[in-house]
N, C-alpha and C positions, 0 to 999 in steps of 0.2 A: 612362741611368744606372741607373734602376731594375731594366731587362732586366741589365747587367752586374753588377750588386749581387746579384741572384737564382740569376743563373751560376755568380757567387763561391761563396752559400751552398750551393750544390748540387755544387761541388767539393768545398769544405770537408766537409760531411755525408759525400761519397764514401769520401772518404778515409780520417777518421777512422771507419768502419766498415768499412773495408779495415786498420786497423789493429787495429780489435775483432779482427777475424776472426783475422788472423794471432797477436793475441794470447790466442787461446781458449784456456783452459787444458788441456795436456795432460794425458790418462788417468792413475792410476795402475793399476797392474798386479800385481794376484795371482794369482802362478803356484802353482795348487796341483796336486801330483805324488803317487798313492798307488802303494804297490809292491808289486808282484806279483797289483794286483786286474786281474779276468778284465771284457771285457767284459761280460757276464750277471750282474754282482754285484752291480749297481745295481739300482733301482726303475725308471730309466726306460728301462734296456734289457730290463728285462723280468723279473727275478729276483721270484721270489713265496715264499721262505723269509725272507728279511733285509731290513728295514723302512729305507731310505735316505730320512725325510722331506726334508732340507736340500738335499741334493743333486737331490731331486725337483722341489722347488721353482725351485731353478738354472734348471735345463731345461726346466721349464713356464712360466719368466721373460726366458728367454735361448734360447740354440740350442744344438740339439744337431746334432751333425755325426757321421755316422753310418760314413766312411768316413776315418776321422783313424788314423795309424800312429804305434806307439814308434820310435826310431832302429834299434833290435834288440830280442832277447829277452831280455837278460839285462842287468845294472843299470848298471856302468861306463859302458859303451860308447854304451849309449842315454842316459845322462845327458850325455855327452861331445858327439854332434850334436844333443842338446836347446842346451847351453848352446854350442857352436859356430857351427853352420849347414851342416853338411857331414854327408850320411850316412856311417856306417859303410865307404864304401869308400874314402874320404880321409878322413876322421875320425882326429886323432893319440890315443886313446882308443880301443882293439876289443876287448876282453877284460878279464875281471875279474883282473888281475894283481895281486897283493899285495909289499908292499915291507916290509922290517925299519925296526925295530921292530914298526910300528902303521901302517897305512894300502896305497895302492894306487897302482902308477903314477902319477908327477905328472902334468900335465897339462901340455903345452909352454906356457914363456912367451911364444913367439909366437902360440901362440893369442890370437884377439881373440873374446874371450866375449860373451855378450846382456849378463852384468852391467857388463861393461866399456863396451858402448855407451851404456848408458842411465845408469851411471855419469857418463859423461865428457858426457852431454846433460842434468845437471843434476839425476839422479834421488838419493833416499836409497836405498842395495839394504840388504838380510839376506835372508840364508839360515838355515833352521833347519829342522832334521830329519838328513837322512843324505846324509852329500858323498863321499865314496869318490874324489875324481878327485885325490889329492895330500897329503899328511902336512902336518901344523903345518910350518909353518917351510921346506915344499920350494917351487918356485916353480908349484907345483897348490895351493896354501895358499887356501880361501876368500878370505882377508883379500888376497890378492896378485893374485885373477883377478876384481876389482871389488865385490866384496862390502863393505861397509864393516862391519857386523856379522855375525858366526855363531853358533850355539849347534846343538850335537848331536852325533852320532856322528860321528867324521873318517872311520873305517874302517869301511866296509863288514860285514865278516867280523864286528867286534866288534859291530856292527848285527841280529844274529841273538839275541842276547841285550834283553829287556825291562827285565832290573834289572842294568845292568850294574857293570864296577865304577868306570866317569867318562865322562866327558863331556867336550863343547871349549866352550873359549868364547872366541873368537877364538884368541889364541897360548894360553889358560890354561885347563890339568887343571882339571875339578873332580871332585875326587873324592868319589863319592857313602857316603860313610862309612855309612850304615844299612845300606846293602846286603851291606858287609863279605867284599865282593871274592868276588860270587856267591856267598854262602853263605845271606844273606835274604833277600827280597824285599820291599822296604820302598817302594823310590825308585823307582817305575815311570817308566821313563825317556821317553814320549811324553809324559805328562802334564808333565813338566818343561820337554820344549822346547815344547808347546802355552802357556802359564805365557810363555815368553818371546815366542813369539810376538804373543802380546796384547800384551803390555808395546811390541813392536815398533812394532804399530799405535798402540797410547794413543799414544804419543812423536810423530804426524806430523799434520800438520796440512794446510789447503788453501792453505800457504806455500810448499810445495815437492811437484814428484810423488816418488811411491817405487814404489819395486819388491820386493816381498814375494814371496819363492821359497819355499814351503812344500813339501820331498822329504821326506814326511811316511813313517814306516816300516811301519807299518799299511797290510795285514794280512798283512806279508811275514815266512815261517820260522816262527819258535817259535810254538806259539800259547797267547797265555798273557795275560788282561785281570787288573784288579784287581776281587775277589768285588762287586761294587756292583750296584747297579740292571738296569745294561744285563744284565751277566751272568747274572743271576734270573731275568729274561724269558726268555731263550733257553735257559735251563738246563731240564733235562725235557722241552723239545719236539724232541728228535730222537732217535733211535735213535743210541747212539754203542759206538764199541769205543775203547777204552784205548788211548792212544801209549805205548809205554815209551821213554823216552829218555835225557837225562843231566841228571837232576832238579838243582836246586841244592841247595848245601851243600857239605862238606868236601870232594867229589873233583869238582866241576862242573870243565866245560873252556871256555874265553871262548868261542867258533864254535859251541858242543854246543844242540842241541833242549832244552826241557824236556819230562818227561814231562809225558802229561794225559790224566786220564779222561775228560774230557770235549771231544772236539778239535770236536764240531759245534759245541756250543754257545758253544766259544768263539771258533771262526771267527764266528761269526754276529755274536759281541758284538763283537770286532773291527773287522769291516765297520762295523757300528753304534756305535762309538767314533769312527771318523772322518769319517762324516758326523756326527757330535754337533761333533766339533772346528772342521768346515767353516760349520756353524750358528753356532757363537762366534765366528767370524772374520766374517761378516756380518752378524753383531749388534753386534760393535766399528765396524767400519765405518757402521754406520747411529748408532750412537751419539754419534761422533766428527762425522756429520754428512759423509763421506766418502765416502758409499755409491753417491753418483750420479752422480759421474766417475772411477769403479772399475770396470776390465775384472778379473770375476774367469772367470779359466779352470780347470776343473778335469780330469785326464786320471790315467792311469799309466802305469809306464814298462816295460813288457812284461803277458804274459799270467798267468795264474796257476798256483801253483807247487803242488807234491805233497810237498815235504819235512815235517818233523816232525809228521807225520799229517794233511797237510791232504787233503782230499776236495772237488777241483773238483768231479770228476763229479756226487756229493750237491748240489752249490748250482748246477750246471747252469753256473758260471763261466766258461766262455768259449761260452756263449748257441750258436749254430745252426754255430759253426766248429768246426773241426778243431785240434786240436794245443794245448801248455800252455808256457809257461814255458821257453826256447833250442829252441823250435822255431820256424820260420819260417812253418810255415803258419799261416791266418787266428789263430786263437786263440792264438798267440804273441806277435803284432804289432799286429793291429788291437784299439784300446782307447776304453775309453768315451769320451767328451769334449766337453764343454761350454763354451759361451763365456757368460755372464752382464755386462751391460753398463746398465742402464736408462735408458732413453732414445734410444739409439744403437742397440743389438738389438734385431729384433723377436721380443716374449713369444712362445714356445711356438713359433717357428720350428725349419726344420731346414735342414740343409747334407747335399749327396754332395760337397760337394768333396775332391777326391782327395789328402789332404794327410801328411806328416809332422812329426816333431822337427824338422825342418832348418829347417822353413819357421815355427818360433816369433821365432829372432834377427830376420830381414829384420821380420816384420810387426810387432814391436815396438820397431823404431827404426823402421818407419815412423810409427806412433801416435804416438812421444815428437819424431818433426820430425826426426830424424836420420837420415843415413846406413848401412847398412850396410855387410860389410867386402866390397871386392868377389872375386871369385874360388868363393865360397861356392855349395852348390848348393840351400839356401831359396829359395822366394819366397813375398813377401807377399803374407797374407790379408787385410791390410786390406780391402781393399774387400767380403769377404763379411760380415766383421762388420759393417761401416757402413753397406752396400748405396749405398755410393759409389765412383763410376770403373767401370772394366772388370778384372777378376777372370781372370790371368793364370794358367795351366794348365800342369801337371807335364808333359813328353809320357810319362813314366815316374819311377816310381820302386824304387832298388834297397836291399837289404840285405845284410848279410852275418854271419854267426854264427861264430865263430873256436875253440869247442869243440866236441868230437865230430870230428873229423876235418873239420873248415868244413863250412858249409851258405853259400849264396848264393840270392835270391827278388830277381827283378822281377815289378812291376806293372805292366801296359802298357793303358790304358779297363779294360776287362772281363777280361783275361789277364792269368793269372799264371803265372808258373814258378820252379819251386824243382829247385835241384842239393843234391844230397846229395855227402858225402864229397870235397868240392873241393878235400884237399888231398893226396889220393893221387889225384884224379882229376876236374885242374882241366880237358879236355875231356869230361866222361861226360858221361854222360844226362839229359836234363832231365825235369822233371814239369811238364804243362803242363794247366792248369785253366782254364774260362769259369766265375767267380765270377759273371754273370751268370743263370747256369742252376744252380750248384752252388757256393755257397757254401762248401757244408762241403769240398769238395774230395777229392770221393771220386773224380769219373774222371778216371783221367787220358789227354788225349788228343792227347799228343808224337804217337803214330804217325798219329792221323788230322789230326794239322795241321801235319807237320814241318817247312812251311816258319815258320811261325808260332812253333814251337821253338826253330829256329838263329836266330829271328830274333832270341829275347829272349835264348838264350845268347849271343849276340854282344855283347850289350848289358850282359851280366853283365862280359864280358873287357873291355870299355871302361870299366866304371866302377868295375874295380879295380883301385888302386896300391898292389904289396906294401908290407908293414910288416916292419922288420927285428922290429921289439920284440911283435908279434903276427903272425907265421906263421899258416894257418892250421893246424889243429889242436891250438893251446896249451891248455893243461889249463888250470881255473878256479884259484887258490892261494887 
C-alpha cells in the first residue's frame, strides 16, 4: 500500500507540473520598427557621432543578430512581409502605391497578418506610429487586420511631415488644430503617438499578453526635432550646409521637406529621440512590473534614405555595406536588430542567423502557443532566441524592389546576387558577390562563377509571382 500510495503521489506531482509547464505564461511582444535607420546608426553597430544609450543597453542585455534583413527597401512593401510572412515575391503589398483621398494600397482581407494570429491567440495588439498598408475604413484598415487599437499616421506620404495637420485614432481624425494645417509647428506628431503608446502599456497587465507594434517614424524624410535638450547637444558639433526645402507656413505642401540649417544636428537628435522613446518604453515595462516576460525586438524597415538633406555618408549609416534606401544591395536591406528577452536571452550574445521580415509572423505564434498560417515562406526563430530545439535554416533568401525599372537580390550562405532593371530585362545579367570576402560588394564575380550565377538567377524566376497591381517598374505615388 505504501509502495502504491507513493506511485500515486509521484504521478500526481507529474502531472500537475506538466500542467505548470504547459501553463507558462506566454511572452509579451514589442515589436519595435525605426524607418529609414541605416545599419551604422546605432552604438552597437558601431556609429561613433550619435549616442544610442537605450538601445545599447538592449544589445548588451539581449542579442544582437548581425545578419537580420527588411522585407525590401522601401516602407510598404517591407512592412507588408513584416506583418504577412511571405517576402516580396508573393507578398500582396510591393510598392509604395498611394490611394485617394489619404492612404496606400489596402492590404488584402485574405491576408492573415502576425496581428491577426496573435490576436486570435489571446493577445491585446496596438499599433502606433506609421501604417501606410490601407486607409480608415478600407479592409487594410489597422482596426480590420487584428489591431484592436491604432494611433498615428494612416498614410505614409503624409508621414513625411513632423507637425502635421491630424492623425488617426482608430476610425477617428484628430485634428491637431495648433499646427493649423502646416502653417506652425506646435504638435510634433512623434511625441503624440509616443504619449499613447505609454498609455498603451500603463492599460496591460500580467492578466493577459499583448502585442505592442511600435512603426515608429524616426529618423525617416523631413529632418526636423523640437529645439529641446537633445537638440542642443548636437547642435554646433558638426559641420553643416543648409537644406532649402518647403518650410511650413502659408504655401507648405502635406508630402514637402522642411527646410533646415541645421540637417546634421538634427539627424543626430533624431536618431537620439528614438532611442530616448525606446528607453520610455522599457521603463514602463519594468514599472508595470512586465519587463521580464517581454521579448522586446528592436530593427528597421529598409536602409537609410538621402532626401531632405539627409547625409548617410556623414553618419557612416549603412556601416561597411554598400547601397541606401530602394536599393537592394547590403545597405538597403541588411539592418540593425536586436532581440532583448531576460531571462530566456543570453546577455550580450549574438546570432549569424540568416534571417528576414517573413520569418517575424511564424516565430511569434510560435512563442504565443500558436500556429501559423501555412503556405507562408517564414520560419521560426524561436529556438535561437531560447537556445531551445534545433534552429531550422533559409536554403535562401529573396527580394524584390518594384521602382527603378525592378531590381531583384538572392541570398544563398555567403552569395549574393542582385539583377538590375528586371522589368525591361527580366533574363539580364546578374551581379553576383561573396559577402564572405566582400561585404561591401564591390566585385562582382558573375563571369568567374557563372554556374553560381544562373544558379541564383533561376532562383530569382522561381520565387517570382507577377502582381497585376505592382508590375515591376511602378513609380513610388
Amino acid at each position: 500500500m505504501r509502495f502504491a500510495f507513493s506511485y500515486t503521489v509521484i504521478l500526481i506531482l507529474s502531472f500537475a507540473s506538466m500542467v505548470r509547464a504547459q501553463k507558462a505564461p506566454r511572452p509579451n511582444i514589442v515589436f519595435i520598427i525605426a524607418d529609414d535607420l541605416g545599419y551604422g546608426d546605432v552604438g552597437f553597430n558601431g556609429q561613433k557621432k550619435i549616442k544610442t544609450p537605450n538601445l545599447d543597453r538592449l544589445a548588451a542585455g539581449g542579442m544582437r543578430f548581425t545578419q537580420f534583413y527588411a522585407g525590401t527597401s522601401v516602407c510598404a512593401p517591407s512592412r507588408s512581409s513584416l506583418i504577412s510572412g511571405h517576402h516580396t515575391g508573393h507578398t500582396y503589398i510591393r510598392g509604395n502605391k498611394g490611394v485617394l483621398p489619404e492612404g496606400q494600397e489596402p492590404i488584402a482581407d485574405s491576408v492573415v497578418t502576425v496581428a491577426e494570429v496573435l490576436q486570435q491567440a489571446g493577445y491585446k495588439t496596438g499599433a502606433f506610429g506609421k501604417w501606410g498598408l490601407g486607409p480608415t475604413g478600407s479592409v487594410g484598415d489597422p482596426n480590420r487586420q487584428g489591431f484592436d487599437a491604432f494611433y498615428g499616421y494612416n498614410c505614409q506620404t503624409l508621414a513625411h511631415r513632423y507637425y502635421p495637420n491630424h492623425l488617426w485614432e482608430n476610425d477617428r481624425k484628430i485634428v491637431l488644430e495648433a499646427n493649423e494645417n502646416l502653417r506652425q509647428t506646435k504638435q510634433y506628431a512623434p511625441d503624440l503617438i509616443q504619449a499613447k503608446a505609454l498609455d498603451f502599456v500603463e492599460a496591460q497587465s500580467n492578466d493577459q499578453p499583448f502585442f505592442l507594434f511600435l512603426p515608429y517614424i524616426l529618423p525617416h524624410a523631413e529632418l526636423l526635432v523640437p529645439d529641446d535638450s537633445l537638440f542642443q547637444y548636437y547642435k554646433g558639433k558638426f559641420p553643416e550646409k543648409s537644406y532649402v526645402g518647403n518650410a511650413y507656413g502659408n504655401d507648405a505642401t502635406r508630402g514637402g521637406y522642411t527646410s533646415q540649417p541645421y540637417p546634421h544636428a538634427t539627424f543626430a537628435a533624431m536618431v537620439a529621440r528614438l532611442d530616448w522613446y525606446v528607453g520610455q518604453i522599457v521603463a514602463k515595462l519594468k514599472e508595470k512590473g512586465l519587463d521580464k516576460n517581454t521579448l522586446i525586438i528592436f530593427t528597421s524597415d529598409n536602409g537609410p534614405h538621402i532626401e531632405g538633406g539627409a547625409d548617410p555618408d556623414f553618419f557612416d549609416s549603412n556601416g561597411p555595406f554598400r547601397g541606401y534606401k530602394r536599393d537592394l544591395y547590403e545597405g538597403g536591406i541588411r539592418e540593425p536588430f536586436v532581440a532583448y528577452w531576460p531571462g530566456t536571452i543570453k546577455a550580450g550574445s549574438s546570432s549569424a542567423y540568416l534571417g528576414a521580415f517573413w520569418d517575424l509572423l511564424p516565430t511569434f505564434g510560435e512563442l504565443a502557443g500558436t500556429n501559423a498560417p501555412q503556405g507562408i515562406d517564414g520560419l521560426s526563430f524561436a529556438a535561437t532566441l531560447t537556445g531551445r530545439g534545433k534552429q531550422p535554416q533559409h536554403s535562401y533568401l529573396y527580394w524584390e524592389f518594384h521602382e527603378q525599372n525592378g531590381k531583384q537580390a538572392v541570398r544563398q550562405g555567403n552569395w549574393k546576387a542582385i539583377r538590375l532593371n528586371a522589368g525591361t530585362q527580366p533574363n539580364g545579367p546578374v551581379e553576383l558577390y561573396d559577402l564572405s570576402k566582400d561585404p561591401g560588394e564591390t566585385t562582382n564575380l558573375a563571369l568567374k562563377h557563372p554556374d553560381k550565377a544562373k544558379e541564383l538567377a533561376q532562383l530569382m524566376h522561381q520565387s517570382h509571382v507577377p502582381s497585376a497591381l505592382f508590375p515591376f517598374g511602378t513609380a513610388e505615388k
